[in-house]
LOZALO-878247 format. One line per 10 residues: for each residue x, y, z of C-alpha. Coordinates in pm, whole numbers, padded with zeros to 5 digits. Example, Ala and Ser with C-alpha at 12.3 -4.5 7.8 and 13.67 -1.06 7.14 Angstrom:
# residues 2
01230 -00450 00780  01367 -00106 00714 .
END
This chain:
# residues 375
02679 01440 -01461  03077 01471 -01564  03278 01130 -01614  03472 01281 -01363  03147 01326 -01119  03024 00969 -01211  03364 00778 -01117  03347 00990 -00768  02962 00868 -00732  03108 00491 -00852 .
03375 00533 -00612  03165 00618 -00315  02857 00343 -00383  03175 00073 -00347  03285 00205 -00038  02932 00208 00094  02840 -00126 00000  03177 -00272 00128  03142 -00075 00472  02773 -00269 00477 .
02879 -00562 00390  03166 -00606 00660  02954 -00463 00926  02759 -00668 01177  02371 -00644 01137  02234 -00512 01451  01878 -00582 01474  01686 -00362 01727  01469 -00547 02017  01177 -00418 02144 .
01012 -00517 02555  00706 -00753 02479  00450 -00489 02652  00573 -00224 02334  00487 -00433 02099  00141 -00592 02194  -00151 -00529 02381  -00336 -00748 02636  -00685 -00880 02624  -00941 -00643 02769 .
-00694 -00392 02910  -00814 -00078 02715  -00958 00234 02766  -01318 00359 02699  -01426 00670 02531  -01700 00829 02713  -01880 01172 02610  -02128 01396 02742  -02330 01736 02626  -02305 02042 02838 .
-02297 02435 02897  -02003 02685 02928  -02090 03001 03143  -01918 03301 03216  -01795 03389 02888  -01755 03728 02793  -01981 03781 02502  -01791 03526 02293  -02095 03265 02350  -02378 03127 02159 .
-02615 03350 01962  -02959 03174 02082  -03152 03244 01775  -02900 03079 01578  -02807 02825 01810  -03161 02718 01961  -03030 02392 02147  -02837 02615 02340  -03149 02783 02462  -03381 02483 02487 .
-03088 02343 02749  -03067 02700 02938  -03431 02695 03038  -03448 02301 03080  -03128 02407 03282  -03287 02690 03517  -03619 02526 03537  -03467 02266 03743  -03324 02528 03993  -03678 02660 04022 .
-03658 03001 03767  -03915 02988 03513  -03818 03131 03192  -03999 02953 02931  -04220 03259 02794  -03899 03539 02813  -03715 03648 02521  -03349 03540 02606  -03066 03749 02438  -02805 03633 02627 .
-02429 03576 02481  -02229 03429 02748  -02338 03075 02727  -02241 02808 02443  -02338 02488 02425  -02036 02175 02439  -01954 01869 02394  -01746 01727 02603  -01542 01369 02581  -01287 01187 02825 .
-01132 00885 02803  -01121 00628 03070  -00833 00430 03140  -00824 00075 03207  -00876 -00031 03592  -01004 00311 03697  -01136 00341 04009  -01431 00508 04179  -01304 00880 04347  -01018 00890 04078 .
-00986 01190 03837  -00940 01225 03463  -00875 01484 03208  -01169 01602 02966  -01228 01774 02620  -01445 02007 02561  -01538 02202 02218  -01782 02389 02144  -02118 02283 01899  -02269 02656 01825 .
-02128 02998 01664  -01948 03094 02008  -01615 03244 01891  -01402 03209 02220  -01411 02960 02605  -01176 03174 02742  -01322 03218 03107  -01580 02993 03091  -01663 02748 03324  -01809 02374 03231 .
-02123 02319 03426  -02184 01940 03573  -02245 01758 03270  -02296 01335 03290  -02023 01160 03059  -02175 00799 02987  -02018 00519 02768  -02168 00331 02447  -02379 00178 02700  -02534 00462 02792 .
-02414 00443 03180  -02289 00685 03369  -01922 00673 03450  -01804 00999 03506  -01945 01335 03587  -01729 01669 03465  -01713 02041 03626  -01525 02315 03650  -01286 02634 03451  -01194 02550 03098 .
-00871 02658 02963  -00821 02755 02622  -00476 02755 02456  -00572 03009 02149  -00729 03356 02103  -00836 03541 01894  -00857 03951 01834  -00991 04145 01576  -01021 04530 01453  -01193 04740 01170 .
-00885 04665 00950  -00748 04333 01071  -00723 04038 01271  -00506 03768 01450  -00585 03431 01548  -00397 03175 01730  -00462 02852 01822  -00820 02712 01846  -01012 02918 02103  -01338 02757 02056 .
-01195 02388 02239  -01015 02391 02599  -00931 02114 02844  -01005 02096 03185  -00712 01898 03382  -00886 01619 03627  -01175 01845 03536  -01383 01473 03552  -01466 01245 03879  -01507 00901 03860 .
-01883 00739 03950  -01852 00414 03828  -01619 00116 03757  -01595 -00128 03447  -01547 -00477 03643  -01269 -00697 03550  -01129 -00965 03748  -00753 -00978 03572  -00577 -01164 03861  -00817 -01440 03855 .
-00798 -01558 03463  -00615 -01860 03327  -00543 -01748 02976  -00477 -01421 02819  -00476 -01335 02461  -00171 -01042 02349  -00264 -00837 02040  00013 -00756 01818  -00063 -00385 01741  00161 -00476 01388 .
00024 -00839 01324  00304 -01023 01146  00372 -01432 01127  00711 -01428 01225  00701 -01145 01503  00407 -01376 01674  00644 -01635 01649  00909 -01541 01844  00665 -01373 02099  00549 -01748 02197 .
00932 -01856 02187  01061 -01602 02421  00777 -01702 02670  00839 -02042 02612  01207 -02054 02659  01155 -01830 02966  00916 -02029 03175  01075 -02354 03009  00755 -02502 02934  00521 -02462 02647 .
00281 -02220 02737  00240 -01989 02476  00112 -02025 02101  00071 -01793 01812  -00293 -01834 01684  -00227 -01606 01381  -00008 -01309 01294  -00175 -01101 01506  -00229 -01300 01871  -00029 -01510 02098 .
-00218 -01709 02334  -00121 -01778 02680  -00224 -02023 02948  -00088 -01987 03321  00074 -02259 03428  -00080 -02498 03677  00189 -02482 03911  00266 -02109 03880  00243 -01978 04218  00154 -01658 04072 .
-00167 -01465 03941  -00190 -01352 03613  -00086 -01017 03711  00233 -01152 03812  00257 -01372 03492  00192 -01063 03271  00476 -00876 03488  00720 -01109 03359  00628 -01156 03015  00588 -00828 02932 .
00968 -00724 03010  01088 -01017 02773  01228 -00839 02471  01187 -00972 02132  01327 -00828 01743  00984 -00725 01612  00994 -00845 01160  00803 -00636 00943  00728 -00593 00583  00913 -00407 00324 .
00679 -00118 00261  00733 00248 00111  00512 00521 00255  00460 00815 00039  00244 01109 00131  00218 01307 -00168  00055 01610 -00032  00357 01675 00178  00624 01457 -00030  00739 01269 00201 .
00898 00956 00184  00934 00677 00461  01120 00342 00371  01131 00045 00530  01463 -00147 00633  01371 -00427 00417  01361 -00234 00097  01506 -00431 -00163  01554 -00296 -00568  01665 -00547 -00871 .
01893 -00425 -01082  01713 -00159 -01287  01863 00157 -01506  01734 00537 -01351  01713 00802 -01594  01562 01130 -01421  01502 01463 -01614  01231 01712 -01696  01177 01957 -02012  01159 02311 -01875 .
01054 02619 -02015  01067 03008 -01859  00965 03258 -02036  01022 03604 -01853  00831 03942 -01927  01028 04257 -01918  00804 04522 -02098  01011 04882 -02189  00879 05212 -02223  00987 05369 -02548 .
00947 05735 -02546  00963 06007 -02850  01238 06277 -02857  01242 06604 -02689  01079 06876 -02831  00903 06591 -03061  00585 06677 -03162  00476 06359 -03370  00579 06102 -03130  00391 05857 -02892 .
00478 05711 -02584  00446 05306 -02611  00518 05003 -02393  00791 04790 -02617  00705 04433 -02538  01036 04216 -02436  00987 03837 -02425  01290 03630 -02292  01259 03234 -02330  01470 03000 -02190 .
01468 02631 -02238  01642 02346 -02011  01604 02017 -02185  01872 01890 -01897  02077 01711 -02121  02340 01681 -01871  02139 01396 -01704  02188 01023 -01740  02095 00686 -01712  02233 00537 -01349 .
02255 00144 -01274  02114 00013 -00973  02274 -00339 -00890  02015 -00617 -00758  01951 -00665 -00431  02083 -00355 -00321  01963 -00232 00038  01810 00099 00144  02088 00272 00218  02214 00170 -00119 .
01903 00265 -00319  01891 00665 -00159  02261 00681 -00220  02189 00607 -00598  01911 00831 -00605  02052 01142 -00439  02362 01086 -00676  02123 01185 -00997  02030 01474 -00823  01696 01371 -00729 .
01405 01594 -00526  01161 01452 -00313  00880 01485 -00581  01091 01308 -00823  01197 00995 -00634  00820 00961 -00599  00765 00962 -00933  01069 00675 -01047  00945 00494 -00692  00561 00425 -00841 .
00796 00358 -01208  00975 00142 -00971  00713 -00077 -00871  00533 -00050 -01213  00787 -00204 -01345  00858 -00494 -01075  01221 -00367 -00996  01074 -00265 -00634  01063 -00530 -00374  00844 -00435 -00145 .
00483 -00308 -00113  00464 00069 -00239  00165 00278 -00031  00024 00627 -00105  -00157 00825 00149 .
END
């Protein structure tokens, strides 16, 4: 970096920190309902083990796959064809699993979507068709009951000298493929308290969930147990249910805190930083010692007419070396903000697998304000 190049860098940092510093903080609210979720209104994961017929020689090889035939005969015994003792070499059946979810408050007749992937060597669902297959809960009751034509969103081809693949053809989905048969009982209307789960449990975001109810309803009826639930009691004198209590709380809108964290996949190198971010004043020196050495070989050859000389390879070697002694060290001011702190570090010319690297040095060190996670 020039002196030249550093007073332009100097120049813009000022302007950046006076442009943040005169303009108004605008903190972003967020509805109640976005935030939170309410006691006992949840879905349930249900699952079930069937059969996929109709495919078209992309199915299950049944010697290598035997639950696949032990649930074809158990299958066609039950509609009366005995096949127990015959030597099945059929390919157009695979064995599935199949999983749904049920939402919250579903109701007997009502539809739902449904999963299914496959559990053998079948290679492709295209075409197939689910047969009726019991989905049941962790309960082991029966709440649904799935049928019908699976459709796959991948394929695959292949030829003596190649092949393409695209997508995953050995999973489909079967839109409202899944009816209804029984419902999970809950009597929401007729509670007097409800608990709300903060899905990002934080003191002072619980907090000012019980306020805004509070100063709503002008009465004290809400309380944060701990950073991650509010509790609510319906007033005595509401002439409401709790359905129409939860209507109105969960419109309120609230500024959701959180804490200064850094996310940093490595695998991918990306880098996610919170608003919070705060950096002490620390000095940032970034370079690396690089070394390329390039191979150009040459082919020396004699003369013409020569009758002593050989043709040789001539080895060339060409090394380079970039200590980067252009780089230097760059002051960070205390208490800088984020937009601050990636200003300063895109100004030494830093990658995404470097700022990594001086962000763990960062916190090492005690400079970084905030909690540093690697996933």
């Amino acid at each position: 970096m020039t002196r030249k190049t550093g007073k332009i860098v100097k120049m813009v940092a000022l302007f950046c920190v006076a442009s943040l510093s005169f303009a108004p903080q605008v903190q972003a609210q967020s509805r109640i309902k976005d935030i939170v979720d309410f006691e006992n209104v949840r879905e349930n994961q249900l699952t079930g083990y069937g059969l996929v017929v109709g495919l078209k020689g992309t199915g299950d090889t049944l010697r290598n796959s035997p639950f696949t035939e032990q649930t074809l005969v158990a299958m066609l015994e039950r509609l009366g064809v005995n096949i127990r003792d015959a030597d099945l070499k059929t390919r157009n059946v695979a064995a599935v699993t199949v999983t749904a979810t049920l939402p919250s408050f579903s109701r007997r007749g009502s539809r739902i979507d449904v999963q299914v992937s496959t559990l053998g060597d079948a290679t492709d669902l295209m075409g197939g068709t689910l047969l009726v297959t019991p989905l049941v809960g962790l309960d082991g009751q029966v709440y649904a009951v799935a049928q019908g034509s699976v459709a796959v969103n991948g394929f695959a081809a292949s030829g003596d000298s190649g092949s393409i693949a695209r997508g995953v053809p050995t999973s489909g989905r079967i839109s409202n493929g899944a009816i209804i048969e029984s419902e999970i009982t809950f009597e929401l209307a007729q509670m007097q308290s409800m608990k709300l789960a903060l899905r990002n449990p934080d003191f002072t975001t619980a907090r000012r969930i019980a306020i805004a109810i509070n100063n709503r309803f002008g009465n004290i009826l809400a309380a944060a147990l701990d950073p991650s639930t509010v509790n609510i009691n319906r007033p005595l004198n509401y002439e409401g249910d709790m359905v129409t209590l939860m209507t109105e709380i969960e419109q309120l809108s609230v500024t959701p805190d959180q804490v200064a964290r850094v996310i940093i996949d490595e695998s991918s190198g990306v880098i996610v930083m919170g608003a919070d971010v705060r950096v002490s004043r620390v000095a940032i020196a970034q370079g690396n010692l690089t070394i390329r050495i390039t191979e150009t070989p040459q082919v020396s050859q004699p003369n013409a007419f020569s009758e002593n000389g050989d043709t040789v390879v001539v080895p060339r070697t060409n090394i380079e070396v970039d200590t980067q002694d252009d780089r230097q060290l760059a002051v960070l001011d205390g208490g800088i903000d984020l937009q601050d702190l990636v200003d300063g570090l895109n100004a030494l010319g830093v990658g995404p697998r470097d700022m990594i690297a001086i962000l763990q040095a960062l916190k090492a060190s005690g400079a970084l304000q905030a909690e540093l996670e690697i996933i």
